[in-house]
N, C-alpha and C positions, 0 to 999 in steps of 0.2 A: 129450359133456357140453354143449359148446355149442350143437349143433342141437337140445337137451332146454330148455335156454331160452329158444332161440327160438321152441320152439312155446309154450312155458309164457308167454310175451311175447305173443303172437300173438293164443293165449286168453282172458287179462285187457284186451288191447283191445277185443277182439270182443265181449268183454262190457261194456264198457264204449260201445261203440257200439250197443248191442243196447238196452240201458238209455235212452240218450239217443234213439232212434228210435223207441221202442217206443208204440203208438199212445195218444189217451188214455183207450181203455176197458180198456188194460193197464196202466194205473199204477196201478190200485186192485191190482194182487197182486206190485207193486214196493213200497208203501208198508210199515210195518213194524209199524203198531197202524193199525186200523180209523181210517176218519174222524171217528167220532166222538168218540175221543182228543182231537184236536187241534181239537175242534169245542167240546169242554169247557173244555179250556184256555185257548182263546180268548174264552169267554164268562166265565170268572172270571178274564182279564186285562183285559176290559172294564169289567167290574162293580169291581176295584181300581184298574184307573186313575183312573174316574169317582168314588173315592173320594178319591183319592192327590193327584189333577190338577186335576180338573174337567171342565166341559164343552171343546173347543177353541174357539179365540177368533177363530181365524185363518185365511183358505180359503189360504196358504198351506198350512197342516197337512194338510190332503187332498190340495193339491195333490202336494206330496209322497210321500202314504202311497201315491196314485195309480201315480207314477212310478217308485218303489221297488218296487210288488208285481207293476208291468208288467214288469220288467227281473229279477224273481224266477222268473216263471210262467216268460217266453223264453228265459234261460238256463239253466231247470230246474233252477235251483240247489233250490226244492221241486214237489213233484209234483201234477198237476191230479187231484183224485181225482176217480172216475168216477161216475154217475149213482146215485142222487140229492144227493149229497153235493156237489154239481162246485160250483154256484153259491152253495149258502149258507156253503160254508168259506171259497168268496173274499169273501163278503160280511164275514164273519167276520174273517179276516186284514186285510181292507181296514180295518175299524175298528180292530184290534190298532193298525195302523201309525199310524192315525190320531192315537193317544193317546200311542205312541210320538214321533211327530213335536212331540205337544202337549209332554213331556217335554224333549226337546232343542230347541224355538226356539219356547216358548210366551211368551217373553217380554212377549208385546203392546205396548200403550202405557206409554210413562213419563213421570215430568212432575219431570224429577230437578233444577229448583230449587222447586219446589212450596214449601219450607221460606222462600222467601228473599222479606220482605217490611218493609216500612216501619211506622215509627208516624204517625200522622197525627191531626187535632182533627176531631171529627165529631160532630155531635147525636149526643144521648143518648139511648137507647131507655126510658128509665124516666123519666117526666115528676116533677118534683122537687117540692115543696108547702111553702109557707112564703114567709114573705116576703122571703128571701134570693133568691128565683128572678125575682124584679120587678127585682131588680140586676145582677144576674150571668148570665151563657150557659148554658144547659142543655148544657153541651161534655163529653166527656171525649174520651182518646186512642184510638182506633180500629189496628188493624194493617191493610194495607192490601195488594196487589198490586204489586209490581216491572215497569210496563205494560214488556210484550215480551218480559219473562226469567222472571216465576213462573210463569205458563201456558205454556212455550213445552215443548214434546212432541216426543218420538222415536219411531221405531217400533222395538222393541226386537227384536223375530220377524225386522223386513228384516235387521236388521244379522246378529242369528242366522245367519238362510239364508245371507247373503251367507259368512260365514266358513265354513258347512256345507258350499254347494259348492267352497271353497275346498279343505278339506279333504280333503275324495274327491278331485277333481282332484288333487289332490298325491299323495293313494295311488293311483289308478290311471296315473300319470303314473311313479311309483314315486321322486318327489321326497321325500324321507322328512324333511329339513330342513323345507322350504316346510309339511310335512302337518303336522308336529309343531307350529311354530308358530301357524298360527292354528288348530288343537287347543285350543291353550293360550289362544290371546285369546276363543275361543268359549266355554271353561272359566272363564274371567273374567268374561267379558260376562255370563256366564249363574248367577253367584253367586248376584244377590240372588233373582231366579227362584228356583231349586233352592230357597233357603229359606224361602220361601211355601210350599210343596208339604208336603202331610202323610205323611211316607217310616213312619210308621206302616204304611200301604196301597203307597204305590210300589214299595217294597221286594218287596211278594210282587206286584205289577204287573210288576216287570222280573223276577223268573224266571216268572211264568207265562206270559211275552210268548216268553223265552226257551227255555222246553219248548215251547212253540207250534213256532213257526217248525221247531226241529231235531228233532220228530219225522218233520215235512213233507222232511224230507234227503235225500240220498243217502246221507250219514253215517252216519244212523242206523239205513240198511239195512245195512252194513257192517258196522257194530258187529252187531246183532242176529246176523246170521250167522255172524260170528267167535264 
């Protein structure tokens, strides 16, 4: 019985190396729906994030979708489909990420005393007629700027990133403390964000982003065969 699972062991590696080796004009018959699937899906994840989001703001957000789908392709976690499909589903996935990244550290600039400003005496824009204006100031009270504190700006996307690769660091570190917390201050940071966004559209932006990606799987050749 145990020599029956050893090869039975033996098998599912072999396959499972066979998989990971396999050249890449053979991953278009490892895939588990045509390229075109995931080439649809990706173009109505773009067309609702660009609804949901906006345009991005920030070359952070590339930068990122960049290094994400590079670390995708290498460790095959999805599969490079094969000609003519190869270049436009990366181009395709590359934008996905793109509006994903806009998603989670689109924050951009903030100007969070903007609100905080002085009353002051200042000419008055409507010149006044009578003879009461031969006596008296054309004045009234004007509000004014806080010089140094109402214009003064954050970048809201740096502080994002910053906590974003904190995060991953902590889960591939397998620090699960350290990941959850700034999870959590990234989740905060990124409130008032989130509630700019029209989740009308985000909503079917994050599952079509999500069927994207895990058609592109190993998983979902797995499944399909079971």
């Amino acid at each position: 019985m145990s020599d029956e699972q050893d090869i039975n062991t033996r098998l599912a590696n072999l396959e499972q190396l066979v998989i990971k080796t396999v050249g890449q004009d053979g991953a278009q018959s490892l895939q588990p729906v045509h390229p075109a699937i995931p080439a649809g899906l990706a173009i109505a994840a773009i067309a609702t994030g660009y609804l949901g989001l906006g345009l991005p703001q920030h070359y952070y957000q590339p930068v990122f979708a960049g290094l994400i789908l590079a670390l995708l392709y290498h460790r095959q976690s999805i599969y490079m489909s094969a000609q003519p499909w190869r270049w436009p589903l990366v181009v395709l996935n590359f934008a996905v990420l793109v509006f994903l990244m806009k998603f989670l550290i689109g924050g951009g600039i903030a100007h969070p005393f903007s609100w905080l400003q002085v009353p002051g005496l200042g000419a008055a824009d409507v010149t006044r007629e009578g003879w009461s204006s031969w006596f008296t100031p054309n004045l009234e009270i004007k509000w004014g700027d806080v010089s140094g504190i109402t214009r003064w700006q954050i970048d809201i996307t740096l502080v994002q990133s910053l906590f974003l690769v904190f995060t991953l660091a902590g889960v591939l570190m397998r620090f699960q403390v350290f990941a959850s917390m700034t999870a959590l201050l990234l989740l905060i940071i990124s409130i008032p964000t989130l509630l700019q966004f029209n989740w009308q559209w985000v909503i079917w932006f994050l599952v079509a982003t999500t069927v994207c990606f895990y058609v592109q799987t190993g998983k979902a050749v797995e499944t399909l065969k079971s």
